[in-house]
VEXNU-217541 format. One record per atom (N, C-alpha, C): x, y, z; atom name; residue in three letters. Coordinates in pm, 1 decimal, always signed. Each point is the difference from the previous one (the first is absolute). Example, Ala and Ser with C-alpha at 12.3 -4.5 7.8 and 13.67 -1.06 7.14 Angstrom:
VEXNU-217541
+----------+----------+----------+----+-----+
:        x :        y :        z : at :  aa :
+----------+----------+----------+----+-----+
:  +1319.0 :   -569.0 :   +780.0 :  N : ALA :
:    -89.0 :   +119.0 :     +0.0 : CA : ALA :
:    +90.0 :   +120.0 :     +0.0 :  C : ALA :
:    -35.0 :   +105.0 :    -72.0 :  N : SER :
:    +82.0 :   +119.0 :     +6.0 : CA : SER :
:    -77.0 :   +109.0 :    +73.0 :  C : SER :
+----------+----------+----------+----+-----+
***
This chain:
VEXNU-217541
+----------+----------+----------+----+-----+
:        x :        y :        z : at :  aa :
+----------+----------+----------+----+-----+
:  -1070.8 :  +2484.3 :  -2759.2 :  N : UNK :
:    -24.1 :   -141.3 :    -23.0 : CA : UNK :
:   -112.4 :    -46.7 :    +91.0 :  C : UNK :
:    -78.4 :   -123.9 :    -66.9 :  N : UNK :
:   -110.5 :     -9.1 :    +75.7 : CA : UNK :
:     -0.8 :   -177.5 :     +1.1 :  C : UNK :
:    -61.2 :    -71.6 :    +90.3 :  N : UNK :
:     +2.1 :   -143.5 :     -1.8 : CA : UNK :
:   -117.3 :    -53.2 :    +55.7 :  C : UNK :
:    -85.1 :    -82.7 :   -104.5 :  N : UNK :
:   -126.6 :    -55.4 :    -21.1 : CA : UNK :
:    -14.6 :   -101.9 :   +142.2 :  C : UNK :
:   -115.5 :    -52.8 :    +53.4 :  N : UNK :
:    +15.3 :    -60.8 :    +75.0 : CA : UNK :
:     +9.5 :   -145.3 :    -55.5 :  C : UNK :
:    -53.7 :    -84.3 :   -141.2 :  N : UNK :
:    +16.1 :    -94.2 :     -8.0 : CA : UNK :
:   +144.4 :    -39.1 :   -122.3 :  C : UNK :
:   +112.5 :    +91.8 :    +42.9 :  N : UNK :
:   +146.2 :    -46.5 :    -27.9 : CA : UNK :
:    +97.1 :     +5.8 :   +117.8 :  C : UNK :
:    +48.8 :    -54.9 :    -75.2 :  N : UNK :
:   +135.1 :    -41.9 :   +150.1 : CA : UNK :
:    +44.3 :   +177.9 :    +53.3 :  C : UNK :
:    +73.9 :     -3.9 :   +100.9 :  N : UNK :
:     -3.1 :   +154.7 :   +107.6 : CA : UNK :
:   +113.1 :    +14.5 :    -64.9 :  C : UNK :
:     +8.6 :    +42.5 :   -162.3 :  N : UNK :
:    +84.4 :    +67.1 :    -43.1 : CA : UNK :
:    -10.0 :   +156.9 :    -60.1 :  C : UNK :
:     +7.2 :    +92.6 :    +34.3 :  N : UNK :
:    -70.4 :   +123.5 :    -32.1 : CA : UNK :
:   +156.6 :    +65.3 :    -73.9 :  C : UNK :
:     -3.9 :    +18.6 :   -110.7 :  N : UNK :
:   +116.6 :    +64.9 :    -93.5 : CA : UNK :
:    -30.9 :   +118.0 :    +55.3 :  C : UNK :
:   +142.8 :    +68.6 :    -65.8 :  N : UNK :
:     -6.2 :   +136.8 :    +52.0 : CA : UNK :
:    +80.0 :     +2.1 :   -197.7 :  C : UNK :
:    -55.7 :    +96.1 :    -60.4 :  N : UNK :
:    +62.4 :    +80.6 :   -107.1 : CA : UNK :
:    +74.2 :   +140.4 :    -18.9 :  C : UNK :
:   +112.4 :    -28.1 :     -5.6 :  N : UNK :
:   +115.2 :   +135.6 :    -55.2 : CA : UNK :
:    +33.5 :    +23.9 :   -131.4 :  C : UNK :
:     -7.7 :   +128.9 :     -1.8 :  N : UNK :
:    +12.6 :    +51.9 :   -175.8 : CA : UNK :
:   +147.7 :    +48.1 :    -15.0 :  C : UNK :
:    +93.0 :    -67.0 :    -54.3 :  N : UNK :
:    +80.6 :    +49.6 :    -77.7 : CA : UNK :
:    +10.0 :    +21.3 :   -111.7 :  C : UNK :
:    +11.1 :   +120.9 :    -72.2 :  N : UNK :
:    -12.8 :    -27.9 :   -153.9 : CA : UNK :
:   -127.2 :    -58.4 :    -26.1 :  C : UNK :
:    +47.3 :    -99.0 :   -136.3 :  N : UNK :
:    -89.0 :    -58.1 :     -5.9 : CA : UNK :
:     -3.7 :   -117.8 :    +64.1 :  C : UNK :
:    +40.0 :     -3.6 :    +78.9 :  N : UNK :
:     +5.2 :   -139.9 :    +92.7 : CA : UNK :
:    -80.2 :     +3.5 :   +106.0 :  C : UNK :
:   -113.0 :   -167.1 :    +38.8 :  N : UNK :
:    -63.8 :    +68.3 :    +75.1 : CA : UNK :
:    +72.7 :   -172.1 :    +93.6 :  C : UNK :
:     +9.9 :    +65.2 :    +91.7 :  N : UNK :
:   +114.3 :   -117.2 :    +80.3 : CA : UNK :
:   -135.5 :    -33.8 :   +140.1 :  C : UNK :
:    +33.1 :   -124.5 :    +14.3 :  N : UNK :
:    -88.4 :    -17.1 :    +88.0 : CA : UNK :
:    +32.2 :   -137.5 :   +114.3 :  C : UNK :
:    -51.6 :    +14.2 :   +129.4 :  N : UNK :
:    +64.2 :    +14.4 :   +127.9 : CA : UNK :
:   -133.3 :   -119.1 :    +60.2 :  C : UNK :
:    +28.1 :   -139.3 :    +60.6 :  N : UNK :
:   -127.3 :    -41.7 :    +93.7 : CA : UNK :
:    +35.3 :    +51.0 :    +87.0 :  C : UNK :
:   -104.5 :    +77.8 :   +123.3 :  N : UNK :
:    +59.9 :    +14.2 :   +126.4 : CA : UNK :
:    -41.6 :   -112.3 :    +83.3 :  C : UNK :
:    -70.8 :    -99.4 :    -78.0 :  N : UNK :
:    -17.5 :   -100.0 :   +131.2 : CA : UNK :
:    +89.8 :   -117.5 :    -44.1 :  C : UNK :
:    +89.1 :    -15.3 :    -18.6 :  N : UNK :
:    +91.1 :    -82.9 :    -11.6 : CA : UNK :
:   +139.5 :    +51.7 :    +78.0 :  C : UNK :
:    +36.7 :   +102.3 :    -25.4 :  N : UNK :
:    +91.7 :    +81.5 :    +53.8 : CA : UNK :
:    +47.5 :   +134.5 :     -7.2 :  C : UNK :
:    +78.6 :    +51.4 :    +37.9 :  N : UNK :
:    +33.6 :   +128.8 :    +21.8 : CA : UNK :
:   +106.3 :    +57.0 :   -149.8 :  C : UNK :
:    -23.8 :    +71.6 :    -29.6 :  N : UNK :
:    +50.0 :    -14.8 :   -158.0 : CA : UNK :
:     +0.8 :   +202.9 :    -55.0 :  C : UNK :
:   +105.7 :    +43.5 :    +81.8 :  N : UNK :
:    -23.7 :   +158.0 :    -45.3 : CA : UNK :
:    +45.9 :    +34.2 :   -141.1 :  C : UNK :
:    -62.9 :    +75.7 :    -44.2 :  N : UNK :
:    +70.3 :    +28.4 :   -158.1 : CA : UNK :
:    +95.1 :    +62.5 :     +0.6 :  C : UNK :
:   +123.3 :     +3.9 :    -83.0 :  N : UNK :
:    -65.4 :    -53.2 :   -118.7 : CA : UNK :
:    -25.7 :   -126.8 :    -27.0 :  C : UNK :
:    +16.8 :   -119.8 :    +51.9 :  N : UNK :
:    -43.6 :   -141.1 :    +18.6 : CA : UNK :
:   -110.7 :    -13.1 :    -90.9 :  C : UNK :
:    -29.1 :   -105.1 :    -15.9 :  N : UNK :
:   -118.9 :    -98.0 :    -50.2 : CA : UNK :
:    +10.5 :    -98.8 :    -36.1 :  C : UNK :
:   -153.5 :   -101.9 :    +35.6 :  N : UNK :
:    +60.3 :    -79.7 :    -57.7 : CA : UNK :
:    -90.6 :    -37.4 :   -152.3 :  C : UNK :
:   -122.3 :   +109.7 :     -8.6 :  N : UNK :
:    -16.3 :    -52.5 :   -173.8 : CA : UNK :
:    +32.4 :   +157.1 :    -55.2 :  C : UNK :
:     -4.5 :     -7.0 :   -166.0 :  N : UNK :
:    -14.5 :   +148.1 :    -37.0 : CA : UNK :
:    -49.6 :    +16.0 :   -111.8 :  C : UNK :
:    -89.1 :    +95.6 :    -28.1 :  N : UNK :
:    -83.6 :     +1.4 :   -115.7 : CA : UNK :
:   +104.9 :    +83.0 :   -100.0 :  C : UNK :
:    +35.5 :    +19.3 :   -112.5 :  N : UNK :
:    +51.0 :    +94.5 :   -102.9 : CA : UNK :
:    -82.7 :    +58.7 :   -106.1 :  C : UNK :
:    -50.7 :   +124.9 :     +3.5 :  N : UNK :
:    -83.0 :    +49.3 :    -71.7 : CA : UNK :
:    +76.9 :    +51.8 :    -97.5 :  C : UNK :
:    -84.9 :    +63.0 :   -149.9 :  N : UNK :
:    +82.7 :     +5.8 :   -140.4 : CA : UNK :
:    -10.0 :   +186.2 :    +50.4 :  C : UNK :
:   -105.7 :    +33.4 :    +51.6 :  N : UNK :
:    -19.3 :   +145.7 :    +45.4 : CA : UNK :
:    +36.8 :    +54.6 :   +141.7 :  C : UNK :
:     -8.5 :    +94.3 :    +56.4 :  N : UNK :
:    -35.0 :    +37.8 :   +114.3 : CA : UNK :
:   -139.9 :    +19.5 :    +45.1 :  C : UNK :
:     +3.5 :    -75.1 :   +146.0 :  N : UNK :
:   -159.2 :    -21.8 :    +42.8 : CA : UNK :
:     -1.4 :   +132.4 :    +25.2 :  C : UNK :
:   -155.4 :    +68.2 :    -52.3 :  N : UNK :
:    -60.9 :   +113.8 :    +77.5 : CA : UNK :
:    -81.8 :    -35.4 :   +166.8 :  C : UNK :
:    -64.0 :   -109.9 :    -53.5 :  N : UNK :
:    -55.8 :    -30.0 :   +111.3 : CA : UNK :
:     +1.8 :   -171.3 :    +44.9 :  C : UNK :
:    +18.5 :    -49.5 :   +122.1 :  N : UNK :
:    -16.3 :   -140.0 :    +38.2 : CA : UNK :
:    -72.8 :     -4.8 :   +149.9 :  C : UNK :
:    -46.5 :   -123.7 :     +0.4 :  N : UNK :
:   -109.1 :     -4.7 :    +68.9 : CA : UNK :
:    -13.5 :   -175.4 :    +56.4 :  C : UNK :
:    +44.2 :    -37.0 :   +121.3 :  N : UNK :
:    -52.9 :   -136.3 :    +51.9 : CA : UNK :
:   -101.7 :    -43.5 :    +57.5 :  C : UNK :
:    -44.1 :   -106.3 :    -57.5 :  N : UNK :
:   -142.4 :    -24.1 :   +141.5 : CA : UNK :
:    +35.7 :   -185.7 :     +4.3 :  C : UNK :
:    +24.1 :    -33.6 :   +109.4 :  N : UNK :
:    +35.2 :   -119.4 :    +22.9 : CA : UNK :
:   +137.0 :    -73.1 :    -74.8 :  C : UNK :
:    +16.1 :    -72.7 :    -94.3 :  N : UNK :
:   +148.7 :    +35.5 :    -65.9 : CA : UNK :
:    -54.9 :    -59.8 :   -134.2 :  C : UNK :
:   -102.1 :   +166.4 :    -35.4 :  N : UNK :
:    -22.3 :    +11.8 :   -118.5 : CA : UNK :
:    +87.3 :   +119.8 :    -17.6 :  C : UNK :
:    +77.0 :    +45.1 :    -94.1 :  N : UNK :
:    +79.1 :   +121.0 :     -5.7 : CA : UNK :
:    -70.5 :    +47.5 :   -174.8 :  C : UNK :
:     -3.3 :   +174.3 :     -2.3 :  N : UNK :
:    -20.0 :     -0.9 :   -131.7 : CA : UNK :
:    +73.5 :   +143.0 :    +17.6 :  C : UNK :
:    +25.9 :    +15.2 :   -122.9 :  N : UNK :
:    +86.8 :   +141.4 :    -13.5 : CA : UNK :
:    -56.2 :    +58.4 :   -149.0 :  C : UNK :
:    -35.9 :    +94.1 :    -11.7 :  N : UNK :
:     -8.8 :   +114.5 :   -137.6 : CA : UNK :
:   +125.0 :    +43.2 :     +5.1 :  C : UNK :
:    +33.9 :     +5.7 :   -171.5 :  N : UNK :
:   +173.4 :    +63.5 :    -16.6 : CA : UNK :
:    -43.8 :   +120.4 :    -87.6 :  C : UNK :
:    +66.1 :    +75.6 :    -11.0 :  N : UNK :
:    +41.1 :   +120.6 :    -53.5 : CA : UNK :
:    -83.9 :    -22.7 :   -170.8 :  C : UNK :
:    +59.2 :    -55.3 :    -67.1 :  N : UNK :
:    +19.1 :    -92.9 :   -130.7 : CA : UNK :
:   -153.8 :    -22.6 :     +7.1 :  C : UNK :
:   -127.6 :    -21.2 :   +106.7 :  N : UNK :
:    -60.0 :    -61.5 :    -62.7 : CA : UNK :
:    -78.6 :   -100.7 :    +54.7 :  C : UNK :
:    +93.9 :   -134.8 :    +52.7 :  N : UNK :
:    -19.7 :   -103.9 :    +42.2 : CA : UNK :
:    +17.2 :    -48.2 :    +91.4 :  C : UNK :
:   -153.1 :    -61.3 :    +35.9 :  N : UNK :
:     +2.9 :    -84.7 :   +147.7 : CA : UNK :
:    +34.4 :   -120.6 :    +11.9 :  C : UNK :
:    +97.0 :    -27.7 :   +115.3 :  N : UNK :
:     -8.1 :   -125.6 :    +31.0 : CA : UNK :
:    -37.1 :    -15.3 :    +82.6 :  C : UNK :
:    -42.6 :   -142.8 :    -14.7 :  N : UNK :
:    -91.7 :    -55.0 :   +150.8 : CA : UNK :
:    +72.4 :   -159.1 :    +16.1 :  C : UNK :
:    +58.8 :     +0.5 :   +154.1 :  N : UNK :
:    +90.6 :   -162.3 :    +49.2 : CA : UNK :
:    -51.2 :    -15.9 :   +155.8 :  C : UNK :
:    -42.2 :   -152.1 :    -63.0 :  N : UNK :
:     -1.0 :    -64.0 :   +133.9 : CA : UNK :
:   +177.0 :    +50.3 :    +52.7 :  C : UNK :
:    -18.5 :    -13.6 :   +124.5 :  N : UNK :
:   +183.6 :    +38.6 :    +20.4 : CA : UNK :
:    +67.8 :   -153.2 :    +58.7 :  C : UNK :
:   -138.2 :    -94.9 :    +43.9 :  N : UNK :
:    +88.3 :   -130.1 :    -14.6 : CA : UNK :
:    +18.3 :    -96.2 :   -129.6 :  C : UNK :
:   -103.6 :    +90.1 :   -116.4 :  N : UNK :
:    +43.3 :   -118.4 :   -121.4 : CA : UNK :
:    +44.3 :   +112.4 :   -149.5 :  C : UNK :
:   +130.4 :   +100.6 :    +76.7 :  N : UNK :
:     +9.7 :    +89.9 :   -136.1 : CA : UNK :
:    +32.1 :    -32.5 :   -141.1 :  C : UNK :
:     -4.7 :   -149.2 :    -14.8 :  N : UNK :
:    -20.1 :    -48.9 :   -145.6 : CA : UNK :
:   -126.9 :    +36.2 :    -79.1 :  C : UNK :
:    -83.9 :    -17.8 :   +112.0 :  N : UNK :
:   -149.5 :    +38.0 :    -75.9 : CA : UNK :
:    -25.9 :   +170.3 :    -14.0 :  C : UNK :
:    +82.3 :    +49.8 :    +15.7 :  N : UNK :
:    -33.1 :   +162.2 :    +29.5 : CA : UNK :
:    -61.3 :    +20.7 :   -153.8 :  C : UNK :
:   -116.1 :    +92.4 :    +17.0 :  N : UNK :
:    -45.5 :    +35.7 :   -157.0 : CA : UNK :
:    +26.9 :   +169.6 :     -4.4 :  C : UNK :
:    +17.8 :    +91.0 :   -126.3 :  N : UNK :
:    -21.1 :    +81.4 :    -28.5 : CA : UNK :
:    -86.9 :    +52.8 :   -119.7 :  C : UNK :
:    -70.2 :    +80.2 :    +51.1 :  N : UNK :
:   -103.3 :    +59.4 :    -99.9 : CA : UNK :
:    +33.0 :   +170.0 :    -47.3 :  C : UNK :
:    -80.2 :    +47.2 :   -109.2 :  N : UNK :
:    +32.6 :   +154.7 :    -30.7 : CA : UNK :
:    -55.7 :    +32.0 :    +23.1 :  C : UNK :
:    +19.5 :   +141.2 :    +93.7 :  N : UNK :
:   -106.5 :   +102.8 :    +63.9 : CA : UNK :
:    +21.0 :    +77.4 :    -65.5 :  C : UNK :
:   -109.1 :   +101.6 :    -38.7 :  N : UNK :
:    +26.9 :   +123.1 :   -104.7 : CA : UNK :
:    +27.8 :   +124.3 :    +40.1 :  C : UNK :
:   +102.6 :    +33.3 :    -37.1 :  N : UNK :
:   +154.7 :   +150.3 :    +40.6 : CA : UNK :
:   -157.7 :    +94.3 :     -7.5 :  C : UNK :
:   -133.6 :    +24.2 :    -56.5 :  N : UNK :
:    -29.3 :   +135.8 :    +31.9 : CA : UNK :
:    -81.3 :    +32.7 :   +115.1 :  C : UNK :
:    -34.6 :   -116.1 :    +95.9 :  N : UNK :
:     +1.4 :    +46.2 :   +102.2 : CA : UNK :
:    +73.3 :     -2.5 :   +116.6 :  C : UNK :
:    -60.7 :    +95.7 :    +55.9 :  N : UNK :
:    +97.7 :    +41.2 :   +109.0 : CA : UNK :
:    -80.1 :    -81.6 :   +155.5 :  C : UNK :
:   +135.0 :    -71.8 :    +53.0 :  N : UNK :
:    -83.4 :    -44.2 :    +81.2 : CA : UNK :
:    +90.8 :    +11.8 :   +144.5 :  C : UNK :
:   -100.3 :    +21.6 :    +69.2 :  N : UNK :
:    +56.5 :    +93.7 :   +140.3 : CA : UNK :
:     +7.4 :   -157.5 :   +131.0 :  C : UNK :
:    -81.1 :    -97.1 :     +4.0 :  N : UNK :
:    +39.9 :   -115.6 :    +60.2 : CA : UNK :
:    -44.9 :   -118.7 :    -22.6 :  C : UNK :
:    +48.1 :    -84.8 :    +19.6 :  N : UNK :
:    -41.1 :   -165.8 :    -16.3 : CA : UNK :
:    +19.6 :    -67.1 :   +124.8 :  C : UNK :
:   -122.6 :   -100.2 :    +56.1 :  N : UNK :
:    +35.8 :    -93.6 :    +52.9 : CA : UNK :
:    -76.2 :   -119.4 :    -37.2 :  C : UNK :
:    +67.3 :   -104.7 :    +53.8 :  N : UNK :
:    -56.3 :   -100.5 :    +14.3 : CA : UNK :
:    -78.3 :    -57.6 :    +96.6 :  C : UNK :
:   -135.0 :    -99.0 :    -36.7 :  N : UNK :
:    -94.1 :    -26.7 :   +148.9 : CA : UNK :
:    -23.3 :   -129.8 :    -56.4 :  C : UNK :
:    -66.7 :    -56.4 :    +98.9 :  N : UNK :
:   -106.3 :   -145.4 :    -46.4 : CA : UNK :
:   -126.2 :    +38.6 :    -20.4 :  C : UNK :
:    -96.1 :    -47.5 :    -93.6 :  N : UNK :
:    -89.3 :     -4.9 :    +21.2 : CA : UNK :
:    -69.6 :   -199.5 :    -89.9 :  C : UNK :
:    -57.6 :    -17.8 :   +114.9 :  N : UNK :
:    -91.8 :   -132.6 :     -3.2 : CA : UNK :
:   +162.2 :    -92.3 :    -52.2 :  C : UNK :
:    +92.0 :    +15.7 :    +66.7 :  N : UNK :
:    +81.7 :    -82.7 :    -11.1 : CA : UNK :
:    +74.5 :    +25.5 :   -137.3 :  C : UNK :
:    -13.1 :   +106.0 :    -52.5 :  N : UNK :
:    +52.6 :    +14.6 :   -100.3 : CA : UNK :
:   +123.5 :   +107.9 :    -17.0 :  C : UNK :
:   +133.2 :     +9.4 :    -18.7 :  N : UNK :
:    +94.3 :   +160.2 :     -7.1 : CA : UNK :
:   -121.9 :   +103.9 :    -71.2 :  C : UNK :
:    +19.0 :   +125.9 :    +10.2 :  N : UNK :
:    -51.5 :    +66.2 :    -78.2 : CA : UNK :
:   +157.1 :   +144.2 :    +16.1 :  C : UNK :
:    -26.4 :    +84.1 :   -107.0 :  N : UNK :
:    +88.1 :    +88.1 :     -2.8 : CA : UNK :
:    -91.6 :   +109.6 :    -58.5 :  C : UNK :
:    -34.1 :   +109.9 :   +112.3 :  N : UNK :
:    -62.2 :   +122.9 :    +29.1 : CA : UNK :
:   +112.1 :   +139.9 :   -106.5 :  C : UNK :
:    -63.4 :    +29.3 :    -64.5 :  N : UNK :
:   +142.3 :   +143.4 :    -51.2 : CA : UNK :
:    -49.4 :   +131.7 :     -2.5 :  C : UNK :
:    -27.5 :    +81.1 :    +71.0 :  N : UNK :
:    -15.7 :   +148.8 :     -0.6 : CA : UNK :
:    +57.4 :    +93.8 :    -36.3 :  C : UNK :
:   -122.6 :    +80.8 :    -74.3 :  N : UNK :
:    +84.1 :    +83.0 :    -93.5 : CA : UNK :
:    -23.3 :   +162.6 :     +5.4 :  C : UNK :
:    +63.6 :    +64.1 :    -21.4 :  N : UNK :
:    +58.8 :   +119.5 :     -5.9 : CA : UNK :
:   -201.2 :    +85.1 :    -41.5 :  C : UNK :
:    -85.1 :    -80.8 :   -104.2 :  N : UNK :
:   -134.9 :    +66.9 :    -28.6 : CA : UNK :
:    -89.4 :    -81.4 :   +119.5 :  C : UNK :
:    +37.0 :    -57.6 :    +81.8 :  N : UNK :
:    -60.7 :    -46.8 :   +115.7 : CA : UNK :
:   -126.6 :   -140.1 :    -22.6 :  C : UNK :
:    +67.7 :    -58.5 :    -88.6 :  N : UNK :
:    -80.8 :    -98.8 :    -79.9 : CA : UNK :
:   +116.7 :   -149.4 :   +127.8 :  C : UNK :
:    -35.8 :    -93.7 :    +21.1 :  N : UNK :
:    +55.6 :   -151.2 :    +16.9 : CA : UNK :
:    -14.0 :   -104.8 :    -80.0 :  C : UNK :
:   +110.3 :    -49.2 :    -81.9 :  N : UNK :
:     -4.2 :   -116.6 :    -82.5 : CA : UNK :
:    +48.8 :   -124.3 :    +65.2 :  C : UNK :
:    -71.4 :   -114.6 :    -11.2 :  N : UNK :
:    +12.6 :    -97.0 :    +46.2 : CA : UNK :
:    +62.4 :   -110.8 :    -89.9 :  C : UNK :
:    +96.6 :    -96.3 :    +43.0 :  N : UNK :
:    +76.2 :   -124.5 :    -89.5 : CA : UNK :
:    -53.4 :    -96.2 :    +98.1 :  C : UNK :
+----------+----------+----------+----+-----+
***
């Protein structure tokens, strides 16, 4: 978990159960898992998830990414990523103030969202 400097000193921490991705402020309080206090429910199992400030996004098994603010998971969107590639990591960064989501792949190519 990572925490931006212009949001409040709340830095999530994310745990994978299942498909559950349960999630923890540590700057509010002390909160060991299995605790939480929000939780995402995915339709797949994440292959891969990835935070940068409390942007959270996860690739599932199935396919599909989601991407959630983790303080407004009403707005969480999901999009389809396509099962034939193979992709070895994702993260998330800023650039010019913007999320971006980096995905590396297995033919050594990076696709950008």
């Amino acid at each position: 978990s990572s925490n931006k400097k212009d949001c409040l000193n709340l830095a999530y921490v994310c745990v994978v159960v299942d498909r559950h991705l349960n999630l923890t402020p540590l700057g509010k309080f002390v909160m060991p898992p299995p605790l939480f206090e929000r939780q995402i429910v995915l339709d797949s199992y994440p292959a891969h998830v990835d935070m940068h400030g409390h942007i959270l996004a996860a690739l599932c098994l199935d396919g599909t990414l989601v991407v959630a603010d983790v303080l407004n998971l009403e707005a969480k969107k999901q999009l389809k990523f396509p099962l034939d590639i193979d992709v070895t990591k994702m993260t998330i960064f800023e650039l010019n103030k913007k999320q971006m989501i980096a995905v590396s792949t297995s033919e050594n190519e990076v696709l950008f969202f």
